[in-house]
N, C-alpha and C positions, 0 to 999 in steps of 0.2 A: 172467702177462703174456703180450702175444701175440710170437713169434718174428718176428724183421726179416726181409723176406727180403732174399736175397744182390743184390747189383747186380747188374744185366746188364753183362755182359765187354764186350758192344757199344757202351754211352756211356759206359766209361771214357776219359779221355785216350788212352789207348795206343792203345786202336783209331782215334780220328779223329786219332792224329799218323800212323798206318798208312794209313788213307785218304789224307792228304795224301802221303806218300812215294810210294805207289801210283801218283795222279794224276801225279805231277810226272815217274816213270821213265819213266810211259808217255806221257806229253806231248813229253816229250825223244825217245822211241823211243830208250830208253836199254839195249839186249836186257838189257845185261851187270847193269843197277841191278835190272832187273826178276827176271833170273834171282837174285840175291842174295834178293828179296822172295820167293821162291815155296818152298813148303814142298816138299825131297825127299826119297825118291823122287815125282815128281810126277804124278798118272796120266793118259797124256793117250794115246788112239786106244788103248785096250787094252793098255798097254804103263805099267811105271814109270819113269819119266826121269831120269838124273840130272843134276846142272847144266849140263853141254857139251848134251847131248839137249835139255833144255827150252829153255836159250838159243836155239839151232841151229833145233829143228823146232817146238815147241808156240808160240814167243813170236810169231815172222813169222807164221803161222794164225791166234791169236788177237786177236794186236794189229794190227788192219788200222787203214786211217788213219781210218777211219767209228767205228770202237770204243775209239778214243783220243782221237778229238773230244769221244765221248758222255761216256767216265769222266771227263771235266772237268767234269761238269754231273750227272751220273747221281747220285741221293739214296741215300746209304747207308742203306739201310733193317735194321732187326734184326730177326734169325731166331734164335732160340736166344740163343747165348753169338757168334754169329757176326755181321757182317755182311755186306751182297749188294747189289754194284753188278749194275743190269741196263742192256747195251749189246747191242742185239740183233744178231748172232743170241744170245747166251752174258748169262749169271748168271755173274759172280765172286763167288766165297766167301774172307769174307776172316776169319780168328780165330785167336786166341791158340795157342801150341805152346809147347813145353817151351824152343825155342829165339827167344819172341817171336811178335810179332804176323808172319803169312803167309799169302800167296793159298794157301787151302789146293785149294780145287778148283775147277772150272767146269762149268757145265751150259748146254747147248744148250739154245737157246727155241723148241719145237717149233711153238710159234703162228702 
């Protein structure tokens, strides 16, 4: 018999109740729900953050008001076991951890 393969982590429930929580912290401009969502230490300008740092310095940079309009519309697309909103300038990575689903990283949209 042929082996099943595994699901993808990324159209579980877990991940689009993650996406929804996602959306909604950053719709609010919620730092504090957001810093909750992010996976720490968090790597952000060469440096690992931990939740006072990522609230404080990575969230007002990333979360501008252009890049919280987008993730209310941006299509979760699947990479891996992960999914990846794209709000330009930045790729958020969002997947599964030992402690739950978390914005685990972002990437600049060099385009």
């Amino acid at each position: 018999s042929t082996p099943l393969s595994p699901p993808r982590f990324a159209t579980l429930p877990a991940g689009r109740d993650f996406v929804a929580r996602f959306r909604a912290a950053a719709a609010a401009r919620d730092a504090a729900a957001l810093g909750e969502l992010g996976a720490l230490p968090f790597r952000y300008e060469g440096r690992d953050l931990g939740r006072e740092a990522f609230v404080g310095e990575a969230v007002p940079a990333l979360f501008t008001p252009s890049v919280r309009r987008c993730l209310q519309r941006a299509p979760a697309r699947p990479e891996g076991d992960r999914l990846v909103l794209w709000c330009k300038p930045y790729g958020f990575y969002l997947g599964p951890t030992r402690g739950g689903w978390r914005l685990i990283e972002f990437v600049a949209d060099v385009d």
